[in-house]
C-alpha atoms as one frame of an Amber mdcrd trajectory, in Angstrom:
protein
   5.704  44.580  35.381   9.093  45.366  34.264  10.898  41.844  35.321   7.848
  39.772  34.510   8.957  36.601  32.107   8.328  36.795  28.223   7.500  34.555
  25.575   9.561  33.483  23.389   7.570  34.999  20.552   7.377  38.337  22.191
  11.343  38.681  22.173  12.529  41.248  19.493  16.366  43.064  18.900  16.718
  45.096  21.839  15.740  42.997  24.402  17.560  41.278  27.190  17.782  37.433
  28.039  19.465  37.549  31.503  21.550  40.175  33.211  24.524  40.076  30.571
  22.761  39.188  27.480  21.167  41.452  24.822  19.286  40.249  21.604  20.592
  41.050  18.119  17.967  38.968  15.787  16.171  35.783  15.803  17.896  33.003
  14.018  15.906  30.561  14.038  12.188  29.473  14.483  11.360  25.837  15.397
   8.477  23.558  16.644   9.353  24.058  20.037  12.271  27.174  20.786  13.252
  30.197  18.613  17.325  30.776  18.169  18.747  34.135  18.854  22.160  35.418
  18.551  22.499  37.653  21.409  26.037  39.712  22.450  27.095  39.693  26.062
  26.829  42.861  27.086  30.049  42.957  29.186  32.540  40.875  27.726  31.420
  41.776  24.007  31.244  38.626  22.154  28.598  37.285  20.290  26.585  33.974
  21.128  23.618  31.888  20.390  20.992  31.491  22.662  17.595  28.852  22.186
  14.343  29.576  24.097  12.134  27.138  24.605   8.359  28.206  23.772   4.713
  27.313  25.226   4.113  24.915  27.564   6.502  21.859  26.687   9.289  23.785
  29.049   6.813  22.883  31.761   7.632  18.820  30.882  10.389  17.772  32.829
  11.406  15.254  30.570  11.885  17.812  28.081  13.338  20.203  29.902  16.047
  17.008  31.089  16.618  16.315  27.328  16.699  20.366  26.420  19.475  20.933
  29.536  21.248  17.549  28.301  21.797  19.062  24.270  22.662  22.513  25.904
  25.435  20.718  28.095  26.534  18.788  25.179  26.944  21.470  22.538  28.964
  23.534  25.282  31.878  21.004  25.093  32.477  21.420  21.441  34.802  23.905
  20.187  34.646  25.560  16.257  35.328  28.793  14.765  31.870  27.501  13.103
  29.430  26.959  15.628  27.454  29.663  17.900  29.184  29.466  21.810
């Protein structure tokens, strides 16, 4: 199926996250997400993008914490950090 979900793991340069979003290269492997940086497609700037892996998305505390960091880290502004 062409629209079915991926894994994480199964992502690769190429790929799209999303509607807007393609993959340039993993960034980052962790314990529970892998880091991309990803370019949006229409506006043409780069970003960062994490995806959680397995089943530990399925935890709603988790996914409460995961959606709290993500908020956080989109109110800071630096020509250093990923948007």
């Amino acid at each position: 199926m062409a629209n079915a979900p991926r894994e994480a793991g199964d992502l690769a340069s190429g790929d799209s996250v999303g509607p807007d979003l393609r993959i340039v290269r993993a960034l980052h492997t962790g314990a529970f997400a892998r880091v991309f940086e990803v370019v949006d497609v229409v506006a043409g700037d780069s970003r960062a993008v994490k995806i959680v892996t397995g089943d530990i998305g399925k935890d709603a505390r988790f996914r409460e914490v995961f959606l709290d960091e993500a908020k956080r880290v989109a109110t800071l502004s630096n020509e250093n950090l990923a948007r």
